[in-house]
C-alpha positions in Angstrom: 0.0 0.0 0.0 1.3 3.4 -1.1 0.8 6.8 0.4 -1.3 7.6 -2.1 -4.1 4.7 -1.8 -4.6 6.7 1.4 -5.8 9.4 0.2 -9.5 10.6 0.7 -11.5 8.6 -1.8 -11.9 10.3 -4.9 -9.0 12.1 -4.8 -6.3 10.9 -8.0 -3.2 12.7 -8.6 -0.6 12.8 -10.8 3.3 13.8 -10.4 4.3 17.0 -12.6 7.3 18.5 -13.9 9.4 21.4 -13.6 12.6 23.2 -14.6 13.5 22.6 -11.3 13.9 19.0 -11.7 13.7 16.6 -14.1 11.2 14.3 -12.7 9.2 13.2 -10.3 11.2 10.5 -9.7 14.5 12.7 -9.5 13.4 14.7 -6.6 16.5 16.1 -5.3 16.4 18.6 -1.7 19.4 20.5 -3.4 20.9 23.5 -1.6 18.9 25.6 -3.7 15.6 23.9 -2.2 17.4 24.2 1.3 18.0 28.0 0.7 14.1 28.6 0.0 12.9 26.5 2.4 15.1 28.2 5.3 13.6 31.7 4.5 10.5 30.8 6.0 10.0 31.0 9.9 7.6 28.1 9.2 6.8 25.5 6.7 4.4 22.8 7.3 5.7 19.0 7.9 3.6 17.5 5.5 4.4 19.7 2.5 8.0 18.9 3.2 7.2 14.8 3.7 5.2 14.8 0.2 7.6 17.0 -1.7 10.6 14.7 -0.5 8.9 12.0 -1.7 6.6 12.9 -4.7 8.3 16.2 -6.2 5.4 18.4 -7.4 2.0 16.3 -7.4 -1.5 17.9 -8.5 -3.8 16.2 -6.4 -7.7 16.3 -8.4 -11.3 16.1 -7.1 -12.7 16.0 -10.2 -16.3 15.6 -9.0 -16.0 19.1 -7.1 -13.6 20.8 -9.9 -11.3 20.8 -7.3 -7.0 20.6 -8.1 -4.2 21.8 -6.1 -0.7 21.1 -6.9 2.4 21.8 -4.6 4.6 24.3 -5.2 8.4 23.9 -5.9 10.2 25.6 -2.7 12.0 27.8 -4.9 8.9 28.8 -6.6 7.2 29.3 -3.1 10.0 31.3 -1.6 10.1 33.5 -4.7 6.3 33.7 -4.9 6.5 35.2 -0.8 9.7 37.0 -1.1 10.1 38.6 -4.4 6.7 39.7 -5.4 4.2 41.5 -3.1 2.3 38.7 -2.1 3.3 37.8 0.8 3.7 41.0 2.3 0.5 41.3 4.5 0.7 38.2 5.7 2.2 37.3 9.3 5.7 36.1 9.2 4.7 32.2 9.4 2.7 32.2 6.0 4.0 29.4 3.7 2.5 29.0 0.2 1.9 25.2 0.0 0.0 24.8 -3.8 -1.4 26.9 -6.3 -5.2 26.8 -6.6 -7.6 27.6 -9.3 -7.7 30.7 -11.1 -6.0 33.6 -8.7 -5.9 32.3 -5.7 -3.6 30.5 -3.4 -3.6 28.0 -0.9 -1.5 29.0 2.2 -0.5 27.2 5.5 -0.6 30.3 7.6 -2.1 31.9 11.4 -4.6 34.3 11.0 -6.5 35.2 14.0 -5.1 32.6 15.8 -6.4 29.9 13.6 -3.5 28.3 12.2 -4.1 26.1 9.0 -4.6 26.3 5.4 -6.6 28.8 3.9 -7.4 30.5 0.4 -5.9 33.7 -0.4 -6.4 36.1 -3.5 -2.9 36.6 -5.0 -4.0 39.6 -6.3 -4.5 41.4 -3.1 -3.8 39.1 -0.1 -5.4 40.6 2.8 -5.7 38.2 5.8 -9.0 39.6 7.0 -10.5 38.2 3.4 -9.3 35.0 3.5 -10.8 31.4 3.9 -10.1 28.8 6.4 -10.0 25.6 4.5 -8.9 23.1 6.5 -6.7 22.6 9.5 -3.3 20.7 7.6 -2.5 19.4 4.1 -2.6 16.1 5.1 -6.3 16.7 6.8 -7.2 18.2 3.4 -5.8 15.5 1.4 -6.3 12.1 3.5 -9.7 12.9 5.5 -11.0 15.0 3.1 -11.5 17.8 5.5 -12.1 21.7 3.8 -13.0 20.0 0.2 -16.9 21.1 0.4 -14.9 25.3 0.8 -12.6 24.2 -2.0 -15.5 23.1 -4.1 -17.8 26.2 -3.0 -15.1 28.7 -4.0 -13.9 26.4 -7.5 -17.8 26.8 -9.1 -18.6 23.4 -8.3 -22.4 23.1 -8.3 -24.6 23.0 -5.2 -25.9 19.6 -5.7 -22.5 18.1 -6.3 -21.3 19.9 -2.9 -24.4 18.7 -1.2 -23.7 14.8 -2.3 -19.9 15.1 -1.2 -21.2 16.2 2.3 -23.8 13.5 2.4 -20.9 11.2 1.0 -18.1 12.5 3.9 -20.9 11.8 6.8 -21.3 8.3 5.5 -17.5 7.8 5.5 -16.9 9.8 8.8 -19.7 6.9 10.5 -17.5 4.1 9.0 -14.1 5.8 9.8 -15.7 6.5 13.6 -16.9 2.6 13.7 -13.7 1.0 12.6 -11.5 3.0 15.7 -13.7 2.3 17.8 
């Protein structure tokens, strides 16, 4: 079983390339990477876990018109650093994938609520943006913030409403089988 067959059901992915690396399979945490990464004050566990291992994956919901792909570290730390972006953001703020259209999803604290939310890039103003969920993996393995993702992507209402009525069902089975 691979890291990937855990993933929220429904989820598929696929690995990308970059110029930053050849492939997926040649994922290399070069001193370039290191650099980028050490800018940050904080950067999320499981960005750095799935990155190590997968390179840049785009993770799809299809079903809710939901993608989100991680970005490169070197294309994160010149995303917060070199371009205004980041700017009104608190100091902890990591850009961990691109979203649809203009906005971005960020692992950041924003009124004390740290966790991944979705931020315009055009005018990222904390007060504006939306908590998603409360980790990557929580997004990606228990499905957690997907129905927000989907509300914000255009999915329509009745394919929202059927991914909620889906999650309870596999919340009761998850809940039954710990117990």
């Amino acid at each position: 079983m691979t890291l990937f067959d855990s993933l929220y059901p429904g989820y598929t992915f696929t690995s990308l390339k970059n110029e930053n690396m050849v492939t997926a399979e040649q994922i290399d945490l070069d001193l370039d990477c290191m650099v980028a990464l050490g800018g940050f004050s904080y950067v999320p566990a499981d960005y750095v876990a799935l990155f190590s291992k997968f390179g840049i994956v785009e993770f799809r919901y299809a079903s809710l018109n939901v993608a989100i792909r991680l970005r490169h570290p070197v294309e994160a730390y010149e995303f917060s650093f070199t371009e205004e972006n980041g700017r009104r953001l608190s100091e902890d703020s990591f850009p961990v994938s691109y979203g649809d259209g203009r906005d971005t999803i960020w692992y950041s604290n924003i009124n004390g609520v740290r966790g991944l939310y979705l931020i315009d890039d055009s005018d990222p103003i904390p007060e504006e943006a939306i908590y998603i969920s409360p980790s990557l993996s929580a997004l990606l393995f228990d499905g957690v913030g997907l129905e927000v993702l989907a509300k914000q992507f255009s999915a329509d209402d009745d394919s929202v409403e059927q991914f909620i009525d889906k999650r309870k069902i596999y919340l009761n089975q998850y809940q039954k089988f710990t117990e």
